[in-house]
C-alpha positions in Angstrom: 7.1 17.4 -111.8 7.9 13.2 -111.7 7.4 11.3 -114.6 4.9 9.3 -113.4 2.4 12.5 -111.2 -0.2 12.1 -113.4 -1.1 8.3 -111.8 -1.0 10.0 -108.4 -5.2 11.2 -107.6 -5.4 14.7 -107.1 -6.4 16.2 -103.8 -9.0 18.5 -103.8 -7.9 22.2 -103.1 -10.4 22.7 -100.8 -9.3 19.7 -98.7 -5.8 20.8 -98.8 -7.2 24.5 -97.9 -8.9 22.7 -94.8 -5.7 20.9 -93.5 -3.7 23.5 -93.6 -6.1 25.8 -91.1 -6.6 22.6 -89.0 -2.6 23.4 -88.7 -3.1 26.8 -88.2 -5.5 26.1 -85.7 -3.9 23.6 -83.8 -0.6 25.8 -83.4 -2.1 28.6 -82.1 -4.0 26.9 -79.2 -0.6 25.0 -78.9 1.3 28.4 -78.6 -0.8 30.3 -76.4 -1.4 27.3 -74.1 -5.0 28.4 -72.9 -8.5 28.0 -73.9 -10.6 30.1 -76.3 -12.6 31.2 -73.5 -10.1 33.0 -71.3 -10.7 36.2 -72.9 -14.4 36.4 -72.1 -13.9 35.2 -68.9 -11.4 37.9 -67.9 -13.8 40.4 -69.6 -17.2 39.3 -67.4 -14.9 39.4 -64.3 -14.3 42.4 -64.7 -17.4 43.7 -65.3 -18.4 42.2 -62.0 -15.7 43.5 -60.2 -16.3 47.3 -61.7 -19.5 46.9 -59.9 -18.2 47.3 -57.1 -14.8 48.6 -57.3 -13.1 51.0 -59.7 -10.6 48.9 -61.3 -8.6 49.4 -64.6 -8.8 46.8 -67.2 -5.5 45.5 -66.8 -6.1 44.7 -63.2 -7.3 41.1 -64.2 -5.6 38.2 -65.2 -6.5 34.8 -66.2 -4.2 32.3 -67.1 -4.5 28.6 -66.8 -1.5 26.7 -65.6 -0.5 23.1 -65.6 0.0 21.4 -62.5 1.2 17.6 -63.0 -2.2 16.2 -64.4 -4.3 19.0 -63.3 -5.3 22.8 -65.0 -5.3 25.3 -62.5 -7.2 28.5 -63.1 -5.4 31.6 -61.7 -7.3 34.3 -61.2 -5.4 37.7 -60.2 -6.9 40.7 -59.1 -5.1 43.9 -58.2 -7.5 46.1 -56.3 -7.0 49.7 -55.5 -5.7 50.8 -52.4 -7.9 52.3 -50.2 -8.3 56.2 -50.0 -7.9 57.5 -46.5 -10.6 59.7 -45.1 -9.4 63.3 -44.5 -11.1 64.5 -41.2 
């Protein structure tokens, strides 16, 4: 503790509190690179897609990826192979 601290105003602890998870925040988006909605949107597709075919759950992916200026959304779907019919 300086000499002089007790000229310096005080920040309030719960503005401190608050900058510190705006840094919190903004590294984790930075370090996953993708949206909060990913998630949900890899869940409802496959939903959809379990409508019609069997699928396990890690047989979608989402990821967004950077191309030049633009975010691409890939999409990636394994499907099963299909069964052959024993005549």
């Amino acid at each position: 503790m300086g000499m002089f601290d007790f000229l310096k105003p005080k920040k309030n602890t719960a503005s401190i509190a608050k900058d510190r998870l705006r840094i919190i925040v903004a590294q984790e988006r930075t370090n996953r690179g993708a949206p909060d909605y990913l998630p949900l949107l890899q869940r409802e597709l496959l939903e959809v897609i379990r409508k019609y075919v069997s699928i396990d759950v890690e047989a979608v992916k989402v990821d967004l990826v950077k191309d030049g200026d633009h975010d691409v959304l890939d999409i990636s779907v394994a499907l099963p192979e299909e069964r052959q019919a024993t005549a």
